[in-house]
C-alpha positions in Angstrom: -5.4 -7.4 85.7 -3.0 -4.6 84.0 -0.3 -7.2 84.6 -2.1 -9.6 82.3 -2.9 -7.2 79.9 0.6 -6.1 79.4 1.5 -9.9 78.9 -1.6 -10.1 76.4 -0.2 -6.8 74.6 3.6 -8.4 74.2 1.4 -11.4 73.4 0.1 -10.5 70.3 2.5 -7.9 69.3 5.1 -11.1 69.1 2.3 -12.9 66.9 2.0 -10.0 64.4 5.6 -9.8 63.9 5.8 -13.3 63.2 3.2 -13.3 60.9 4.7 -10.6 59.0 7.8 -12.5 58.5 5.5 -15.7 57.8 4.1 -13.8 55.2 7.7 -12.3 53.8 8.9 -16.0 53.6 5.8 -17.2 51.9 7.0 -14.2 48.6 10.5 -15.5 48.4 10.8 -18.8 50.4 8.8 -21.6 47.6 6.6 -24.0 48.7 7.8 -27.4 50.3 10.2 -28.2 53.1 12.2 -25.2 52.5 9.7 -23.2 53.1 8.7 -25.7 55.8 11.7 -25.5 58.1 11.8 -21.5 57.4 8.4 -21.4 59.5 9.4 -23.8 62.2 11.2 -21.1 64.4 7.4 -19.4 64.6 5.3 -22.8 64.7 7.8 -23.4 68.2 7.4 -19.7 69.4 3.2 -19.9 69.1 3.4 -22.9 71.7 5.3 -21.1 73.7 3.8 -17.8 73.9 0.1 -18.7 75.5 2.1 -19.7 78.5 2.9 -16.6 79.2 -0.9 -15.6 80.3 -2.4 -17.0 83.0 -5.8 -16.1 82.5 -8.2 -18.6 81.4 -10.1 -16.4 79.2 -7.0 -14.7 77.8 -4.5 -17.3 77.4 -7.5 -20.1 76.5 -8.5 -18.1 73.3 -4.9 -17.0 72.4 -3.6 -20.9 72.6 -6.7 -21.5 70.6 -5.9 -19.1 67.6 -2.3 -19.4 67.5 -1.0 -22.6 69.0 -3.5 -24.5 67.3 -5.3 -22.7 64.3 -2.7 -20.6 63.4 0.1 -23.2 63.5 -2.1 -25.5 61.2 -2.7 -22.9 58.7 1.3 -21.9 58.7 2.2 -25.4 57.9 -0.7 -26.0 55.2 0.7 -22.5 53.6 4.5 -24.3 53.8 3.2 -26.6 51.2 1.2 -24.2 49.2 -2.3 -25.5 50.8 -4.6 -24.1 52.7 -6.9 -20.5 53.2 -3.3 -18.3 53.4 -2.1 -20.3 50.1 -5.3 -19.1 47.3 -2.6 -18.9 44.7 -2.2 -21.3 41.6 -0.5 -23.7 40.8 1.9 -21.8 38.5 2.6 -19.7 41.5 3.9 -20.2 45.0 3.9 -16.6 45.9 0.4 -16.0 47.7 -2.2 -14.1 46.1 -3.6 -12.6 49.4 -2.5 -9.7 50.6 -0.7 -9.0 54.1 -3.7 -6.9 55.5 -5.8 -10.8 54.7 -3.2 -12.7 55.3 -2.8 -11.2 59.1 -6.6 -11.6 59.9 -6.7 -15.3 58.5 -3.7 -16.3 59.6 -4.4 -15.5 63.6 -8.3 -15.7 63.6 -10.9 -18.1 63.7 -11.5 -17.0 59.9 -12.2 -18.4 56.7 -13.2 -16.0 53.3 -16.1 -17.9 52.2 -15.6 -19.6 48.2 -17.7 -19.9 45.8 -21.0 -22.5 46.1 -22.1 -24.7 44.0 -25.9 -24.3 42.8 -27.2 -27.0 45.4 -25.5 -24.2 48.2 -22.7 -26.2 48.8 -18.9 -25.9 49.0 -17.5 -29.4 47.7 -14.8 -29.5 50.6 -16.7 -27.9 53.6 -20.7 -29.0 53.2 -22.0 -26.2 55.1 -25.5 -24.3 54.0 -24.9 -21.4 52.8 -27.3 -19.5 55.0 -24.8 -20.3 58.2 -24.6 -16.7 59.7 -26.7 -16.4 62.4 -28.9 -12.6 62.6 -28.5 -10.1 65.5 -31.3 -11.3 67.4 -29.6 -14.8 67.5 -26.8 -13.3 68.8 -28.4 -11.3 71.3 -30.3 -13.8 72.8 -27.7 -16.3 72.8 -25.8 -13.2 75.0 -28.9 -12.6 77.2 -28.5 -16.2 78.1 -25.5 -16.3 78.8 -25.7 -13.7 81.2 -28.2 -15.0 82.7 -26.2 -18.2 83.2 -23.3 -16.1 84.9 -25.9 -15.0 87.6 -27.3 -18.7 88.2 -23.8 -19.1 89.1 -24.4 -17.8 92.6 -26.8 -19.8 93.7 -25.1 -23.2 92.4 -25.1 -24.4 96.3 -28.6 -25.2 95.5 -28.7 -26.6 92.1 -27.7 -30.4 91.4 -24.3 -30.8 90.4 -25.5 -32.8 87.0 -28.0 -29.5 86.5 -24.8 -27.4 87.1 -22.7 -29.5 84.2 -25.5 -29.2 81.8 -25.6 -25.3 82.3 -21.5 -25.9 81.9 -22.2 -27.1 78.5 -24.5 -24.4 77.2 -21.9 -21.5 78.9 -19.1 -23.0 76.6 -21.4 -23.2 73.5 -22.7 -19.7 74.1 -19.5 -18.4 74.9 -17.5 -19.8 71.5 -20.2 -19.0 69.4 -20.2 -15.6 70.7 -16.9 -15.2 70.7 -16.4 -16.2 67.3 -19.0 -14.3 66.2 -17.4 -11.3 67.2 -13.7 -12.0 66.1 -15.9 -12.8 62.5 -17.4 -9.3 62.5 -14.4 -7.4 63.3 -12.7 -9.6 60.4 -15.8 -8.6 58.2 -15.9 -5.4 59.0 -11.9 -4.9 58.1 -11.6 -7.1 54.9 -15.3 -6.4 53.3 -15.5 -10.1 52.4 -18.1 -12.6 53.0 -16.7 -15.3 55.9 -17.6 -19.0 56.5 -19.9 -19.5 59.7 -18.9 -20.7 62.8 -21.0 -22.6 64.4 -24.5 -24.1 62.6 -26.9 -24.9 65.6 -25.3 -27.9 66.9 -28.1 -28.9 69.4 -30.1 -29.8 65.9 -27.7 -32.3 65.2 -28.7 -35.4 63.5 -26.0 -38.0 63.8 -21.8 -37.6 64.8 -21.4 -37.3 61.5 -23.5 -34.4 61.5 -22.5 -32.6 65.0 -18.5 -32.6 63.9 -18.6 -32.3 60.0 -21.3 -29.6 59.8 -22.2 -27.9 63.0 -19.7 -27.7 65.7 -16.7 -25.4 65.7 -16.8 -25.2 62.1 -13.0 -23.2 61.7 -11.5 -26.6 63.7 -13.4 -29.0 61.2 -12.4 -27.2 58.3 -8.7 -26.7 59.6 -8.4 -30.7 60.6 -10.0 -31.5 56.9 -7.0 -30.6 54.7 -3.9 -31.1 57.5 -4.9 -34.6 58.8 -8.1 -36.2 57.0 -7.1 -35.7 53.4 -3.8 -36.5 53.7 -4.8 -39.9 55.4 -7.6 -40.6 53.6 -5.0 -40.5 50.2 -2.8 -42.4 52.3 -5.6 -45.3 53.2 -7.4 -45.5 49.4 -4.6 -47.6 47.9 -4.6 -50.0 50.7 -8.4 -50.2 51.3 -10.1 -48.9 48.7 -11.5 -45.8 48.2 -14.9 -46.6 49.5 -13.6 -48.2 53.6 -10.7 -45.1 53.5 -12.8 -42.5 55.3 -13.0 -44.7 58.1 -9.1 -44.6 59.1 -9.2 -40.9 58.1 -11.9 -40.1 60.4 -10.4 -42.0 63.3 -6.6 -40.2 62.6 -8.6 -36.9 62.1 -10.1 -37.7 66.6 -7.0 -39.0 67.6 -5.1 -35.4 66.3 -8.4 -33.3 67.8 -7.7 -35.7 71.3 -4.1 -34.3 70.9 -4.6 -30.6 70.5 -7.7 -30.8 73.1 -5.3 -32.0 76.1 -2.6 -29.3 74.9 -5.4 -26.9 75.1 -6.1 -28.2 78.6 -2.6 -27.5 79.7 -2.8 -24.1 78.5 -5.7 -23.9 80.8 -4.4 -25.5 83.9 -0.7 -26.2 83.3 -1.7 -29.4 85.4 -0.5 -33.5 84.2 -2.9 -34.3 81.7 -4.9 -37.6 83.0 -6.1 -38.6 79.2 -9.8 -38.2 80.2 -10.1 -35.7 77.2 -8.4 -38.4 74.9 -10.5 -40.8 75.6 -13.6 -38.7 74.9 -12.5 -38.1 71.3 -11.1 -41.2 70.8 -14.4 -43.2 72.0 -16.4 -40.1 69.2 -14.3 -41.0 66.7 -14.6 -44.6 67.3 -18.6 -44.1 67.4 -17.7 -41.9 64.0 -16.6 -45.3 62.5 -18.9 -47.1 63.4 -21.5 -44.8 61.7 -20.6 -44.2 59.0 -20.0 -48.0 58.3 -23.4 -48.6 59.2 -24.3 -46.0 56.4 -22.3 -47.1 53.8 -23.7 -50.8 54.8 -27.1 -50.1 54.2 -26.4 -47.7 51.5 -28.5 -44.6 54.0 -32.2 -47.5 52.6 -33.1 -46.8 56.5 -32.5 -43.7 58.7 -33.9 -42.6 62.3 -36.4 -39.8 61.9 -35.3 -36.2 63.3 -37.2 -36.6 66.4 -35.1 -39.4 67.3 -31.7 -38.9 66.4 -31.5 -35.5 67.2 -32.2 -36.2 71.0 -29.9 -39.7 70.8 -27.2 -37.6 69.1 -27.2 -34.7 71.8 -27.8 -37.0 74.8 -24.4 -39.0 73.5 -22.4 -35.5 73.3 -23.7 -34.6 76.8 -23.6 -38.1 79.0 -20.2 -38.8 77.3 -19.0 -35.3 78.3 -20.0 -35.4 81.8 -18.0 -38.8 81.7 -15.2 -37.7 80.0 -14.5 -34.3 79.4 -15.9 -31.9 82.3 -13.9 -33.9 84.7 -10.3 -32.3 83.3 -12.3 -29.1 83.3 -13.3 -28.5 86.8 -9.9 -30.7 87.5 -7.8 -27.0 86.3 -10.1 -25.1 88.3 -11.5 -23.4 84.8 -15.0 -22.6 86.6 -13.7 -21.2 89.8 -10.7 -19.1 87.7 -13.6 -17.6 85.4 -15.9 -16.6 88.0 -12.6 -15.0 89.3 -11.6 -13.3 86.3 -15.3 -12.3 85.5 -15.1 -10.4 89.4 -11.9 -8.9 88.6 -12.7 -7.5 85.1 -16.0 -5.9 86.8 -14.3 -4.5 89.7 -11.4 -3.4 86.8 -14.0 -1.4 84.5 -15.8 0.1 87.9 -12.4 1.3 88.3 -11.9 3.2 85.4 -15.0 4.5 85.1 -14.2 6.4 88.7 -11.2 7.4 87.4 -12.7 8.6 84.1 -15.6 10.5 86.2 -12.9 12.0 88.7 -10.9 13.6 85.8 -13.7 14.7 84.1 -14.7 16.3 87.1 -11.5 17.8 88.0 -11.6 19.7 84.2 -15.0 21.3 84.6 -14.0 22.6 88.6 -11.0 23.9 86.8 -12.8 25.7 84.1 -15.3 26.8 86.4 -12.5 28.3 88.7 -12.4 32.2 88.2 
């Protein structure tokens, strides 16, 4: 455990002093493939460095921020775009200072814009009312913990029982996770930041589970670095009205892309394409629709208490299918269990240690 930590430590320290020089480049470097090819030493070094952890918890979140949230916002802020480029047009110099531009850069974190009177952004349609309260939180942590300790006694629980409780564990612990990275950001910067996650089991449709509920930061990251730029690409062909469809697809087969890289980081086993297929065959289901809305012009809709089931029962029967297979193929459940025992037994540790000094001083001061 303090080997990991060390490796966590030079981790991150290499990240901050990238990101400062990220930052320096972006003041005197303009925007375009200059700038560009100055931050491709960095985008190269954040794919490298989560290999240096082995632990799923550590190295999954770090690949998460930096090789593939970080690295997308670096090369929107290349070309002047994206949350580290708020500057004009007049200006390629960003108007964000380093002590934001650190916290955004590496983080799940976006500064929340201005709404519109009907509480929406126009790029990121999320309700404005998207941060969860304490309790939420707490409960959501409860239950998670109480999911840990169902754990033991998974000899006698059905192995389709065991993947359902699998899919709830991830949810609770990414939205908790997030969470937390979002209050520390909060706490540091005094701004307002955009939520998370938005109750994805109240999903609606695909369109709604991706665009508005799950993983929010990835959505909103994916947007302006693969959708627009397609969807500009596909209106003079298509029209503007069929050129979300192409977009959408190109958006899933980037997400299947970063999702096996992810995987790797995780198990540093030969990828076997089960996790492309799963967002290939959502974004094909994506197509299809939102076809089937812009056919009928939205004249006919399920009601709530039947697409929200249909939508959620899709997500989960395809991800036993698909997904959870790769998981439990890297070990991930085993490793975490693991790493949950040794960060237990590690902080039992240290609170010995911490009690036996303690103890020593007072005998010492207590010795005439």
């Amino acid at each position: 455990m303090e080997g990991e930590l060390y490796n966590l430590f030079k981790v991150w320290f290499s990240v901050f002093a990238s990101l400062f020089y990220c930052f320096a480049i972006g003041r005197t470097v303009p925007k375009g493939t200059a700038r560009f090819f100055c931050f491709l030493p960095i985008l190269c070094l954040f794919l490298l460095l989560p290999l240096n952890l082995s632990s799923i918890h550590f190295g999954g979140i770090t690949a998460f921020f930096i090789a593939w949230l970080a690295n997308f916002k670096l090369a929107l802020h290349a070309f002047g775009k994206g949350p580290l480029s708020s500057s004009s047009s007049s200006d390629d110099s960003p108007s964000i200072s380093f002590s934001c531009f650190l916290p955004v850069a590496c983080f799940p974190i976006k500064i929340q814009q201005k709404f519109h009177p009907n509480g929406q952004d126009k790029q990121n349609p999320v309700p404005k009312k998207g941060h969860k309260s304490i309790p939420n939180y707490a409960v959501k942590g409860l239950l998670l913990a109480m999911l840990v300790r169902v754990y033991d006694y998974r000899e006698f629980i059905h192995p389709k029982v065991i993947l359902l409780l699998y899919c709830l564990h991830i949810y609770f612990f990414l939205e908790l996770i997030l969470a937390t990275v979002a209050a520390m950001a909060r706490a540091l910067l005094g701004v307002e930041l955009e939520p998370q996650f938005n109750e994805p089991y109240l999903s609606t449709s695909l369109q709604d589970f991706w665009g508005r509920r799950w993983n929010l930061m990835v959505s909103r990251i994916l947007r302006p670095t693969v959708y627009e730029p397609l969807l500009e690409t596909s209106a003079p062909i298509i029209g503007r009205r069929w050129a979300p469809l192409p977009a959408i697809l190109g958006t899933f087969v980037v997400s299947a892309v970063m999702h096996e890289l992810m995987f790797y980081y995780l198990g540093r086993v030969k990828p076997t394409w089960e996790i492309t297929w799963f967002f290939l065959l959502h974004g094909v289901c994506l197509v299809a629709e939102v076809a089937l809305k812009k056919a009928v012009a939205r004249r006919w809709c399920l009601p709530r208490f039947i697409s929200t089931p249909l939508t959620v029962g899709f997500v989960l029967v395809t991800g036993f299918w698909l997904f959870f297979p790769q998981l439990l193929r890297c070990r991930a459940d085993v490793r975490a269990f693991e790493e949950y025992s040794a960060i237990s037994a590690f902080l039992k540790n240290a609170g010995r240690a911490s009690m036996f000094r303690s103890f020593n001083t007072s005998s010492n001061w207590s010795t005439p």
